[in-house]
Structure formats: structure tokens, C-alpha cells
N, C-alpha and C positions, 0 to 999 in steps of 0.2 A: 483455487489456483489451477492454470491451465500449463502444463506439462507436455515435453515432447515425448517419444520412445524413445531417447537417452534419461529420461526423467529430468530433464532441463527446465529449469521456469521460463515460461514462456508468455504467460498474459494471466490476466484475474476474468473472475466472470463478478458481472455487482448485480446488486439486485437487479438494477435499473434496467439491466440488458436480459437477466432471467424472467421477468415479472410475465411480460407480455405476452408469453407463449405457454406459462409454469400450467394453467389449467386449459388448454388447446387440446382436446384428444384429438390425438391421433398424430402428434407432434414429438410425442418423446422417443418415438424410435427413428424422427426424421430428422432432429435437431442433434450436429453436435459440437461440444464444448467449444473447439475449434474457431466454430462457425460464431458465434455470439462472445464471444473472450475481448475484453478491451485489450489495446497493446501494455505492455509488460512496464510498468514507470516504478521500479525501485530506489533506494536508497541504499547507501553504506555506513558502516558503523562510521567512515571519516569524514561524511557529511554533517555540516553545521546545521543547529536550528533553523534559520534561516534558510538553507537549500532545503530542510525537509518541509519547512512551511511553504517555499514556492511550489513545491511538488505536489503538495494538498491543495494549493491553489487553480495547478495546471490541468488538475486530474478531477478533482470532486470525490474524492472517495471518501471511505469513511475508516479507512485506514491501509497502509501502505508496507509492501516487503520490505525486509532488510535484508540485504543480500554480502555474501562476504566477495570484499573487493577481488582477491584473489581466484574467486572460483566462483564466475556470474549466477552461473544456473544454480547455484546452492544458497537458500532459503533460511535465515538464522532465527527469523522472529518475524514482527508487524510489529508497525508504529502505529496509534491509534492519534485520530484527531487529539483527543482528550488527553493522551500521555505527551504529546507533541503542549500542547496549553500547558500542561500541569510543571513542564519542564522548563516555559517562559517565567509562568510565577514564580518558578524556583531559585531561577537566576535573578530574576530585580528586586525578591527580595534581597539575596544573597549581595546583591552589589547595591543599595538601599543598606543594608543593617553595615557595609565597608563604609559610606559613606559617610554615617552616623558617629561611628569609630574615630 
């Protein structure tokens, strides 16, 4: 996570932006966070499956902030690709086993 000097969320760094410099000497003291941070694509607790799955889609990550509606820059959790899946099966079972009913 990339942060401002209010401690505000401000962008993630992913691998994909870290890799290419991680063994560059003479880069770590010339690179920073700032500089390589993708921009900031969170989610809210009142976003639907669906918004969080377009936002995995928009972004490629490989998991995503949740942020509280009320107070941006504050960080509650991540949604993982895999908990974001595990939470579709859950649902068509759950309306699959209504339907059966």
C-alpha cells in the first residue's frame, strides 16, 4: 500500500510494477514508492459482487482494498480474487438449493 503524510491510501505497488527494478543495484535508494504505485481502485463494503468483480477486471490485481465509504483513505481489509469467486459459488449454490425448495 502506498500512503500519503496524512497516512491516506493512495495507490498499491504489485508485483508487476516492483519486479523490474527489485534486483537493479543501485536503485533502491533512487526509486520511490510514489514513483511505481499503480492508482488507488478500492472497493466498499456497499459494493455488489459484481462491482467488485468489474474492478478485478479493470485493474488485474490479484487482490483489491476495502475501504470504509465514510472515510476514503481508511483501509478495512482486501478482497482477494479467490474470496471474491468463493463468494459467487456461494450465492448459486444458495439460490440453486431456493430453487430446489
Amino acid at each position: 500500500l502506498v500512503v500519503n503524510d496524512e497516512g491516506e491510501f493512495t495507490g498499491i505497488l504489485s508485483v508487476r510494477s516492483v519486479r523490474p527494478g527489485m534486483f537493479e543495484k543501485g536503485l533502491d535508494n533512487l526509486v520511490l514508492a510514489k514513483d511505481i504505485s499503480q492508482p488507488a481502485v478500492p472497493i466498499s463494503l456497499q459494493d455488489s459482487l459484481y462491482e467488485a468483480l468489474m474492478k478485478f477486471v479493470e485493474v488485474d490485481y490479484g487482490q483489491i482494498p476495502v475501504i470504509d465509504q465514510e472515510e476514503p483513505g481508511k483501509i478495512l481489509g482486501f478482497l482477494t480474487h479467490e474470496d471474491l469467486m468463493r463468494a459467487y459459488r456461494n450465492e448459486i449454490v444458495r439460490r440453486k438449493g431456493e430453487m430446489e425448495d
